[in-house]
N, C-alpha and C positions, 0 to 999 in steps of 0.2 A: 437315350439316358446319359451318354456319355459328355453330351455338351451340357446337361441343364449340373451335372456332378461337379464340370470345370467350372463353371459361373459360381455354384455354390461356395467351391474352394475361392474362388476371387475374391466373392464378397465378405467372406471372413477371413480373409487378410488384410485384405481393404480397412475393415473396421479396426483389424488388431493392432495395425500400423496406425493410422488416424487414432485409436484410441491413444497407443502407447506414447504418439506423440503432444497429443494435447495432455495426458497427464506430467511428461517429462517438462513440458512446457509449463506447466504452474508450478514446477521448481524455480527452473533456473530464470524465470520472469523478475526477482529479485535478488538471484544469487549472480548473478552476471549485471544488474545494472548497471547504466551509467548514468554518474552523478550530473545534474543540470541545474549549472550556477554553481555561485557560493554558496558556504552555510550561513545561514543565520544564527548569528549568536543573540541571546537575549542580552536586555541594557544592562539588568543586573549579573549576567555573566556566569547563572546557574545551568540554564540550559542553550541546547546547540540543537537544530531542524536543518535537515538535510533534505534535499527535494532531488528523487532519482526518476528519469524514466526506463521503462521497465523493458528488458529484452523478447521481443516477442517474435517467434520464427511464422508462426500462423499470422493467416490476415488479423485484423483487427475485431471482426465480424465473430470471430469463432470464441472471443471470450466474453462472458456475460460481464454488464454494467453491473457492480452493487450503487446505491444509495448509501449515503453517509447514515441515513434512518433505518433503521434493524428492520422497521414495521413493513418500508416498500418494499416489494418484493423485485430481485435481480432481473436486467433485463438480457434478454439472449439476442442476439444478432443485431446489433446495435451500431452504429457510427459513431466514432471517440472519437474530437476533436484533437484532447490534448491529457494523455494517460499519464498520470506517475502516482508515486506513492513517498511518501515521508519517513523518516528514520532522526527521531528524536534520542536525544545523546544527554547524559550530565555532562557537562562542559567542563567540568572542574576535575573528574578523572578519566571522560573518555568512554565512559558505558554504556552503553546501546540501551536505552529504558522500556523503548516501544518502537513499533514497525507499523502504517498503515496498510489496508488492504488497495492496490491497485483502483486509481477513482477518474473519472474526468474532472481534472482541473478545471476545463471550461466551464461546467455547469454546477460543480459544488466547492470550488473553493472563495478565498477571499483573503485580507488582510487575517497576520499572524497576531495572536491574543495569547499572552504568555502566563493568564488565567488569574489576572486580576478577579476574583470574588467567583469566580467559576474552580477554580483548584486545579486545572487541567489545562493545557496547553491543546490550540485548535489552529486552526487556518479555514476560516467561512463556516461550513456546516460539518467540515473531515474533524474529526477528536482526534489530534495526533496524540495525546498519552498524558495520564496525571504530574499532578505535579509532586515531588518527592518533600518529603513530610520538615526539612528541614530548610528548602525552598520556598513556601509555598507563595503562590504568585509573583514570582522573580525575586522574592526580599530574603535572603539569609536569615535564619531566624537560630537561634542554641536549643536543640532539645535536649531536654533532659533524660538521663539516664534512667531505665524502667526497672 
């Protein structure tokens, strides 16, 4: 009994440790990135898109694909060509508006759309984040006071 006891104790450390570190790991996957490339600023100079890839200590394998589609469902153990995620800014004082979720670039993004008649600012099929109500589609616009 005394070996099948030590194995027991193994495998729930095993698990504690892999777990605690795949949880720790979907922190700091965007709290530590590194930024890749420049920013893009939009022409009209309302927003700014930052393209990070994301720090990951686990193989590639151990973090599930999303789809930029809510509907697809996440893939698990998957080959990522090329991972990052977005961090869309108002350009004009620096404020972080929105954050994407970690995607393959390779298979879902595309040219930057700074949401002419869409309202939202995107790259291929990734939504990086709305557009702010006094921007809307890159053009300055005066709102009025409510």
């Amino acid at each position: 009994m005394k070996p099948l006891s030590q194995r027991l104790k193994f495998c729930i450390a095993y698990i504690t440790i892999a777990g605690s570190l795949w949880t720790a790991s979907e922190w700091w996957e965007k709290r530590l990135a590194e930024r890749s490339g420049k920013p893009d600023i939009s022409p009209g100079g309302c927003y700014r898109v930052e393209l990070f890839k994301p720090l990951w200590v686990l193989p590639m394998m151990f973090h599930s694909m999303p789809h930029p589609d809510s509907e697809v469902p996440r893939r698990w153990l998957s080959l990522w060509e090329y991972p990052a995620f977005f961090r869309l800014y108002d350009h004009r004082t620096g404020e972080l508006l929105s954050e994407t979720e970690v995607y393959d670039l390779a298979s879902a993004s595309g040219p930057l759309d700074w949401g002419d008649g869409s309202s939202e600012v995107s790259a291929g099929m990734i939504s990086i984040g709305p557009n702010l109500p006094d921007c809307m589609g890159d053009r300055t616009t005066r709102v009025s006071p409510q």
